[in-house]
C-alpha positions as CSV (number, residue, x, y, z in Angstrom):
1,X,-8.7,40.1,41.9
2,X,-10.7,41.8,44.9
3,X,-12.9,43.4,41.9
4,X,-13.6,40.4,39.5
5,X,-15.4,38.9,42.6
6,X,-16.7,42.3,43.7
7,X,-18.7,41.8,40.3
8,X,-18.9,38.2,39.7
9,X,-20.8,38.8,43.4
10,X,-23.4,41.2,41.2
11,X,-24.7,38.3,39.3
12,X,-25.5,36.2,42.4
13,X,-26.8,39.3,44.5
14,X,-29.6,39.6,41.9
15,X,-30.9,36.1,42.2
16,X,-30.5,35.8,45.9
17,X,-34.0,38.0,46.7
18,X,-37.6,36.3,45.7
19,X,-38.9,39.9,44.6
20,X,-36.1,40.0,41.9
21,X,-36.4,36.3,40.8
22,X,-40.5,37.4,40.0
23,X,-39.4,40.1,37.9
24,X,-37.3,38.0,36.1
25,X,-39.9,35.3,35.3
26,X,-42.3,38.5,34.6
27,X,-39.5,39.4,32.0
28,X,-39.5,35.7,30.2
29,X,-42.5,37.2,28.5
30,X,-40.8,40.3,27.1
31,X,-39.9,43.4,27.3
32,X,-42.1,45.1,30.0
33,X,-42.8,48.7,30.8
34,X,-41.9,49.3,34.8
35,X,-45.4,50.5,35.8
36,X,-46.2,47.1,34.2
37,X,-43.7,45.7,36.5
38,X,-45.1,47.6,39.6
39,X,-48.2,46.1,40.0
40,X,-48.3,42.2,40.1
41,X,-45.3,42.4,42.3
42,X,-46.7,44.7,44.8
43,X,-43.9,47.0,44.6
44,X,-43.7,50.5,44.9
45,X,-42.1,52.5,41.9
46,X,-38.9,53.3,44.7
47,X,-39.2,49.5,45.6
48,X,-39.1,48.6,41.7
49,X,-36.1,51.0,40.9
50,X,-34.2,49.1,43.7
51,X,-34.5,45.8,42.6
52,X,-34.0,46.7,39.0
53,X,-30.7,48.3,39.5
54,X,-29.4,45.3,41.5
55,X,-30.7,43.3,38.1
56,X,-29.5,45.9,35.5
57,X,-26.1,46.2,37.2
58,X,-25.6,42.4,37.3
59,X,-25.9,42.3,33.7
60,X,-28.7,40.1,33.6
61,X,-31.4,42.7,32.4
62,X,-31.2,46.1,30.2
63,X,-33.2,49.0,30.3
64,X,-33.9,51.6,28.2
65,X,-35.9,54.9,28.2
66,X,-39.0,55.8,26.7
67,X,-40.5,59.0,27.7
68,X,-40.8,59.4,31.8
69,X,-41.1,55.0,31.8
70,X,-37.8,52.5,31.9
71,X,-38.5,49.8,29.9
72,X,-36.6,46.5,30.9
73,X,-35.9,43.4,29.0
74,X,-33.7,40.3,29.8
75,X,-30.2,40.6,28.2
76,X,-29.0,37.2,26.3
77,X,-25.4,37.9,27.1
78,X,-25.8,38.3,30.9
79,X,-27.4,35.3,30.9
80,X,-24.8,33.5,29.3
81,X,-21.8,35.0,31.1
82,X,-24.0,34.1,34.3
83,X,-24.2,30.1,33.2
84,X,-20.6,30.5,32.3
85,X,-19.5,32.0,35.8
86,X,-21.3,29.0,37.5
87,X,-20.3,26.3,36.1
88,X,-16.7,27.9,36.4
89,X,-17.2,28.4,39.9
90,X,-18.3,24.9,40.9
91,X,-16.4,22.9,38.6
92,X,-13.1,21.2,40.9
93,X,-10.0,22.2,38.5
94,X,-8.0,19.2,37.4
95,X,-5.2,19.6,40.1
96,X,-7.4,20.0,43.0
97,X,-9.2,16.9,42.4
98,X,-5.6,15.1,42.4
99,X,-5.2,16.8,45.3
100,X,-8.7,15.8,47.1
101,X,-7.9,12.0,46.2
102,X,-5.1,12.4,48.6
103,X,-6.9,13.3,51.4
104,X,-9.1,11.0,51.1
């Protein structure tokens, strides 16, 4: 159980830092090249790498390799599985919301 929410945590991690949430919207676009990436975020190429682990291990972006540059791209099914762990997270299950109406 510990480990479902060590990685459901993954998802949320990557949306919780303003840097990461740019590179996302700079990733609606398209696929972009990292030293693309590096530049309008004021980031240095460590400072890029860091942020798009967080964001490739969450699921929520892919990478692949293309000579010495990463390319990265958003990744459809993250996405979804994010939306899905959301609305599962905040949505009352049936018999706790019998059980809120009690102390109420």
């Amino acid at each position: 159980m510990k480990n479902t929410y060590t990685q459901q945590a993954k998802i949320f991690k990557a949306l919780c830092d303003p840097k990461r949430l740019a590179i996302l919207e700079q990733l609606r676009s398209g696929e972009k090249c990292a030293c693309v990436l590096q530049e309008p975020l004021d980031l240095t190429q460590s400072g890029l790498s860091y942020h798009m682990k967080i964001l490739c291990d969450s699921g929520l972006v892919t990478s692949r390799q293309e000579g010495k540059w990463t390319h990265y791209r958003l990744n459809s099914s993250g996405r979804d599985h994010a939306i899905r762990l959301l609305n599962e997270l905040t949505t009352p299950c049936p018999d706790e919301r019998a059980n809120d109406s009690h102390h109420n």
